[in-house]
C-alpha positions as CSV (number, residue, x, y, z in Angstrom):
1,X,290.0,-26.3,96.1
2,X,286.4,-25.3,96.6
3,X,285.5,-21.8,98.2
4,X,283.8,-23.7,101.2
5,X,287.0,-25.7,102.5
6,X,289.3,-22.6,101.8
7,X,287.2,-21.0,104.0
8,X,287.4,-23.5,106.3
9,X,291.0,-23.3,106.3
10,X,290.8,-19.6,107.0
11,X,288.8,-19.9,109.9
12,X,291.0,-22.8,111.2
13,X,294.1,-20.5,111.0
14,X,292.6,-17.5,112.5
15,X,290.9,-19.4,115.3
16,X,294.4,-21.4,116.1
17,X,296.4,-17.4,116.3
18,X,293.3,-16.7,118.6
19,X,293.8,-19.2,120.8
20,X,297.6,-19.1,120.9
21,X,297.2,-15.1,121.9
22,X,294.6,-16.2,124.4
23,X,297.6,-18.1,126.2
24,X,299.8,-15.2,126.6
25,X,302.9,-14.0,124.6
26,X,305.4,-16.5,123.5
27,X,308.2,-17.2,126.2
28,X,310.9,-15.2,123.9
29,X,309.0,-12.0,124.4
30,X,309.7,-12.2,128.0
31,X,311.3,-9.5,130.3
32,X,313.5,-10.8,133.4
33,X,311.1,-10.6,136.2
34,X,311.2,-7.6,138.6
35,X,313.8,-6.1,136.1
36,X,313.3,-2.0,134.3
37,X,313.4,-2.0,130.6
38,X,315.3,0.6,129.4
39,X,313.8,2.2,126.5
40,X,315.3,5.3,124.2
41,X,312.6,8.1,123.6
42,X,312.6,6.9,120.3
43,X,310.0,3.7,121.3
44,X,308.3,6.0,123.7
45,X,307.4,8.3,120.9
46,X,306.5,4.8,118.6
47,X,304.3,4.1,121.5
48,X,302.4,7.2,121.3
49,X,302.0,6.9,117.5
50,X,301.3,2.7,118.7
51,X,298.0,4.0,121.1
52,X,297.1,6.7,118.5
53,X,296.5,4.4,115.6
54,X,294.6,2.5,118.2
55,X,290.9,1.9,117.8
56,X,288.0,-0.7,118.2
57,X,285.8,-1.5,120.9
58,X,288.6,-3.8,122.9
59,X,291.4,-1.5,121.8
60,X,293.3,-5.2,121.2
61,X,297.1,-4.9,120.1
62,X,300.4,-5.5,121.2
63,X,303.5,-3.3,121.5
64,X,306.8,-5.0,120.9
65,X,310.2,-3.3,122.2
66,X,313.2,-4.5,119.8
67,X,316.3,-5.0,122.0
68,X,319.8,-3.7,121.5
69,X,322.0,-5.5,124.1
70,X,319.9,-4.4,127.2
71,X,317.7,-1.1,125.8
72,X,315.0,-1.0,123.5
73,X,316.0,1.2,120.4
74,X,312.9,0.2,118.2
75,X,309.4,-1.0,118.3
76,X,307.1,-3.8,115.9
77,X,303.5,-3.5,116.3
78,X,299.8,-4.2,115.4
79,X,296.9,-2.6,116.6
80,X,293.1,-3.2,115.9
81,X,292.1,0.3,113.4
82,X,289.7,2.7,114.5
83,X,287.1,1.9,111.5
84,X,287.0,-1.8,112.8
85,X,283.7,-2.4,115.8
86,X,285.9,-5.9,116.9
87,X,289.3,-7.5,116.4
88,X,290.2,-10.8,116.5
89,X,293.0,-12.3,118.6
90,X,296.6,-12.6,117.4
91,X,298.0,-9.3,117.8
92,X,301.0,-10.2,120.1
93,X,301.6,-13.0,117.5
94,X,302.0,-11.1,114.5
95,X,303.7,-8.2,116.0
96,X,306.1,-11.0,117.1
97,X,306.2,-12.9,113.7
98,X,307.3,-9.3,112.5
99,X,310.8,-9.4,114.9
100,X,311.1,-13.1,113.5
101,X,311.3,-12.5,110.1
102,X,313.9,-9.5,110.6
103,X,315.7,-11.5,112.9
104,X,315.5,-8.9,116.1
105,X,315.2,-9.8,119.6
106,X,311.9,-8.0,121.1
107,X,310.3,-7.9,124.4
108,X,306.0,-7.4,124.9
109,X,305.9,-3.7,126.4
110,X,301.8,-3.3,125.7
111,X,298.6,-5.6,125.4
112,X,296.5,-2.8,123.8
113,X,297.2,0.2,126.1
114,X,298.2,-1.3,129.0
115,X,302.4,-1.1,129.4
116,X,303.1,-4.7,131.3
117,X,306.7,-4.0,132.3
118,X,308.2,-1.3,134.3
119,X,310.2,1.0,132.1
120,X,312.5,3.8,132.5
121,X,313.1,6.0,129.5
122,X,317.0,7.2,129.1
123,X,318.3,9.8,126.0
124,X,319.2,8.3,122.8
């Protein structure tokens, strides 16, 4: 396979996560509406680490709350590194392909800094 059409494949792949984060997050990462996630302050503090590792110009990422019946005792994430000047899209997707391949039920909590779901934080 030539240089040029793996390249081509790459760019194919990366712009086909792009577009699939431009859409949203898949429906499984989905909160009932209205509802309050209950999270331990376990995640809370993996979302502080989560906004510190943060970077960027967009400050693009996506915080993923792993569910234990109905509160969230972990986290999966990806975040755009402070070195990098711009990130590409797919952050929600590979934080999600993360609680796919470990088998875990997650919910979307953050696009970049911004929380999306109302949350109450209860004692481990």
């Amino acid at each position: 396979m030539t240089n040029l059409r793996r390249a081509s494949i790459a760019a194919a792949l990366v712009a086909g996560l792009s577009i699939l984060a431009a859409c949203g997050a898949p429906s499984s990462l989905s909160y009932p509406s209205g509802a309050t996630l209950k999270i331990t302050s376990r995640v809370w503090g993996e979302y502080q680490k989560y906004l510190a590792k943060q970077g960027g110009v967009r400050k693009e990422g996506a915080f993923l709350v792993v569910m234990h019946e109905d509160i969230g005792v972990s986290a999966r994430w990806s975040y755009c590194p402070p070195s990098a000047d711009y990130c590409t899209g797919g952050s929600i997707n590979l934080a999600n392909s993360m609680c796919l391949e470990d088998k875990l039920k997650c919910v979307l909590f953050a696009r970049g800094p911004q929380i999306v779901l109302p949350y109450t934080i209860i004692d481990d």
